[in-house]
N, C-alpha and C positions, 0 to 999 in steps of 0.2 A: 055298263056305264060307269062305275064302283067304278072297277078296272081301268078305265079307261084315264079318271078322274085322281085315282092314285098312282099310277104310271107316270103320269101327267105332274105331282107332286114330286116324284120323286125326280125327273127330270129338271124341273126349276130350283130342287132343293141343290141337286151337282151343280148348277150353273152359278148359284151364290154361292156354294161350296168352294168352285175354283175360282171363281170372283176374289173371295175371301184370300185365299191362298197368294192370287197373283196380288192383291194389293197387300200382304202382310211381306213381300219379298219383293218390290220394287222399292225400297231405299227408302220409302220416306218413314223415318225416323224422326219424331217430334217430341223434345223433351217440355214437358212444360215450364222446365226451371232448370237453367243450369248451375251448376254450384259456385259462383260468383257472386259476392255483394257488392251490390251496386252504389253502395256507401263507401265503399273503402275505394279510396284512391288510385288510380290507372299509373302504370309504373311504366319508366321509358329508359331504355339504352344512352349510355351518353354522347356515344360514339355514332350513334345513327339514327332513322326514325322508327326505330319499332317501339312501339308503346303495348303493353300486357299487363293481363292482372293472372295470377297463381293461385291457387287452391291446392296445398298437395303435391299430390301428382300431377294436376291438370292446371293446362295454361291455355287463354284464350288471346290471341297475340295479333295487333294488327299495320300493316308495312303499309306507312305512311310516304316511304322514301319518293323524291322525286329530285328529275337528274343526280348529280354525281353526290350533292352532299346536302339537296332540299327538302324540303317539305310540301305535301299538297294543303295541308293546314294553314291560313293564313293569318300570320301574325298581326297584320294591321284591316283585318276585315272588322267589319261596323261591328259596333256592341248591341250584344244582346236582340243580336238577328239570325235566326236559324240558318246556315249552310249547309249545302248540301253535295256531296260526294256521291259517286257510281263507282261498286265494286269491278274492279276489270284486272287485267293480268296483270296489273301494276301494282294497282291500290287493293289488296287482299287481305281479307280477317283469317285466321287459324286456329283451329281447335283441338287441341294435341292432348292425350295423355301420354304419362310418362311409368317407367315399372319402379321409380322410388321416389322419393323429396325432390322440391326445386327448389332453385334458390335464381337470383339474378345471374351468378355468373353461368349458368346452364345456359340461360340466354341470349346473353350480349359478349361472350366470349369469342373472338378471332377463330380460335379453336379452341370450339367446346371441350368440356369434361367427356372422358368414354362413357362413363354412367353418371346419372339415371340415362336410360334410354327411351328413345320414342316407343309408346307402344301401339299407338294410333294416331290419325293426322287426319283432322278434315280441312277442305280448304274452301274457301267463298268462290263462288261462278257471276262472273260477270251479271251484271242488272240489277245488283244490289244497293240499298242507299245507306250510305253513311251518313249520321244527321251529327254537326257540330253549333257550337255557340259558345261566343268568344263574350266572356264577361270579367268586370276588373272590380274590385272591393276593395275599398281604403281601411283601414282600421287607425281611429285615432288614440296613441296614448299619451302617457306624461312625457314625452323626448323624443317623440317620433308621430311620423304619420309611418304605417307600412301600406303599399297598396301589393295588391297582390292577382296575377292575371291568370287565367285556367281556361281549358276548354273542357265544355261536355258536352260528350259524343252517348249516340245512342246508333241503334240498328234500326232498318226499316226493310221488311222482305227481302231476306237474305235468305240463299241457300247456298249450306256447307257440304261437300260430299267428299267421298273417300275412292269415290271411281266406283262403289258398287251399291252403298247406300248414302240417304241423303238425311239433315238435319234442316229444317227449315222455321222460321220466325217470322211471324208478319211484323213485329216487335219486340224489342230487347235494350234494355237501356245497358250500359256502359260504366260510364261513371266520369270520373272526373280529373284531368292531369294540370294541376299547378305550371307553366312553363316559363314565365318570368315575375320578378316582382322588385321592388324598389321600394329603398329608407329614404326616408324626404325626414332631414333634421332639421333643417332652419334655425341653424347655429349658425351667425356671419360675425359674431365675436366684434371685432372693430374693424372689420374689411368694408367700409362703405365711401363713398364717394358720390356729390352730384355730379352727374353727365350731361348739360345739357339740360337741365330741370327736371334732370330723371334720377331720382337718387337711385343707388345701385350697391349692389351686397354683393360679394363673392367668396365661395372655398373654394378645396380644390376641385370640386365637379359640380357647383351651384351655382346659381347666379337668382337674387331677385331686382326686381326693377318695379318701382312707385313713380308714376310721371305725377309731379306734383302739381297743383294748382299754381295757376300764373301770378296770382300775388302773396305766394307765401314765402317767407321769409322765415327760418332758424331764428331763434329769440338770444338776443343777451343777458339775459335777467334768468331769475329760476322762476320757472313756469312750467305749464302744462296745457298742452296743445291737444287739440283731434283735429285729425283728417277723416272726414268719410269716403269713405272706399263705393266708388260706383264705375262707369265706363267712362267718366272725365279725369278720374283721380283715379286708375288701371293698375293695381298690384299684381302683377306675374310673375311665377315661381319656374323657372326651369332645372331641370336635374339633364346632365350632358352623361354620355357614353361610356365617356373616355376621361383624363385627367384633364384641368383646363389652367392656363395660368391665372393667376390673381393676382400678378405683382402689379399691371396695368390696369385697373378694374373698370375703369370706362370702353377698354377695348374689347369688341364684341368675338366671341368667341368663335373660331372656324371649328367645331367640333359640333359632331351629330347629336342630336337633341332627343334623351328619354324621356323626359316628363315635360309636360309645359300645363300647369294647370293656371287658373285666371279669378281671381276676387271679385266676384256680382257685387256683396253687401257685407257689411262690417265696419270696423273701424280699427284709424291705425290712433294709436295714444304715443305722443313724445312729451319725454320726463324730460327738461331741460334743466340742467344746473351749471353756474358760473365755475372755473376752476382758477382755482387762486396757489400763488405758491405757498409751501409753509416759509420761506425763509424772508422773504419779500412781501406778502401778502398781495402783491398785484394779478394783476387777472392772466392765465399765461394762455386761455382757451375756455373753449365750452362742451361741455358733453350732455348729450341728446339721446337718452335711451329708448330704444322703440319698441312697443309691445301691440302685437297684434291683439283684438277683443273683438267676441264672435266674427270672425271674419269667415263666410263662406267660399270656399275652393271649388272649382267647375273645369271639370274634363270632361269635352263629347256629353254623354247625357249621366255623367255617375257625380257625386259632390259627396267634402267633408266637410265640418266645420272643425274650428280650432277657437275655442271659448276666450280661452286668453294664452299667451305666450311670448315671453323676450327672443326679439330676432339680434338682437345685439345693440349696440352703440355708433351712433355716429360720430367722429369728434373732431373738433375743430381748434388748430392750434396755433395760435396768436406766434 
């Protein structure tokens, strides 16, 4: 019975034996951290859509490309809503080491350097998730708003394989690629004109617009006016694409629109002072300086304020 019973043992002990053996050589390879900080900023090709971060030798690199010169990344998808991607022959992560240093040009090179060389390469299989989230941050200072736009991308059950072993994550974050951003100065200097009861500012790529209250009137005396800024009295800031003329500033611009943010609450204050000549002392105009004060900016669901600020002069010349 002994015999029978350690027979018996040593039977079940081979079977978890070659148990053992076959899952220690069927690929799956599970690190629990790859050597990437997930702080440090996701670095991208100029030239196309691969986006990678470097360590070294090792580069973990992911081909965003879509048709001849796209992106599956969507630059105008909703703020700060998770999207979602499936790794497939297209849309593929990579995980490569290399036998020396990298740098960017190893990577985004037409024709790469002959060294460093690849020394391994794993590459994603289809049914993986790519998790993105498109979010945009303003930072206000003394002469500028900057806003500034980014995606972060994370992993969600992906597996990388080499054709004979496999790396697998049920999670992995990523990090984070800055891909556009925009200086909002709100300097119009004395570029102003009413349009239609819409007083109106322009540079060479801004335009703002105040539809003003139906009985207000510019003062000839020196005075000090407020306007409160609601959705009757509507301040809109747009920042354009492209260069815009300003020599006609009432005329609305056919150029594609980068910023359009919009004034809930605030106030605008005008400095008004009479202008008189030195040589004649008669009045030749007026000048109307406009200073914004706590005024709130609203894009989609993100805002800045701007406490106080001169957007410049309006001026009116007898």
């Amino acid at each position: 019975m002994w015999e029978s019973l350690y027979a018996m043992k040593k039977i079940v002990g081979l079977i978890l034996t070659a148990g053992c053996l076959t899952a220690c050589n069927d690929g799956d390879l599970v690190f629990e951290n790859l050597n990437f900080d997930e702080n440090q900023d996701i670095q991208k090709c100029t030239d196309n859509e691969l986006y990678f971060k470097i360590n070294n030798n090792e580069l973990l690199l992911v081909d965003f490309t879509f048709g001849t010169n796209g992106s599956v990344l969507d630059t105008i998808a909703p703020l700060n809503e998770l999207q979602k991607l499936s790794t497939s022959n297209q849309t593929k992560i990579y995980y490569r080491t290399y036998d020396g240093t990298l740098n960017t040009n190893v990577i985004c090179s037409l024709l790469p350097p002959a060294n460093p060389k690849v020394v391994s390469e794993y590459t994603s299989v289809p049914g993986g998730t790519i998790n993105y989230t498109r979010t945009m941050v303003p930072v206000v200072t003394e002469s500028t708003v900057n806003v500034t736009y980014r995606y972060t991308i994370n992993f969600e059950n992906i597996t990388l394989t080499n054709g004979s072993s496999e790396i697998r994550y049920t999670t992995l974050p990523y990090g984070s690629y800055i891909y556009d951003s925009s200086k909002l100065s709100f300097n119009f200097s004395t570029n102003f004109e009413i349009c239609d009861g819409i007083l109106t500012g322009k540079t060479s790529n801004e335009m703002l617009q105040l539809q003003l209250p139906e009985d207000f009137v510019f003062p000839t005396s020196d005075q000090t006016q407020t306007i409160s800024l609601n959705d009757t009295s509507l301040l809109s800031y747009f920042m354009f694409k492209t260069t815009i003329s300003n020599t006609d500033i009432c005329e609305t611009p056919d150029t594609a629109v980068k910023e359009e943010w919009h004034v809930s609450n605030g106030s605008l204050e005008i400095v008004s002072t009479v202008v008189t000549s030195p040589v004649t002392n008669q009045i030749t105009g007026y000048r109307h300086v406009l200073r914004l004060v706590n005024a709130e900016f609203i894009k989609d669901k993100s805002s800045f304020k701007i406490t106080e600020r001169i957007l410049g002069t309006y001026q009116v010349v007898l």
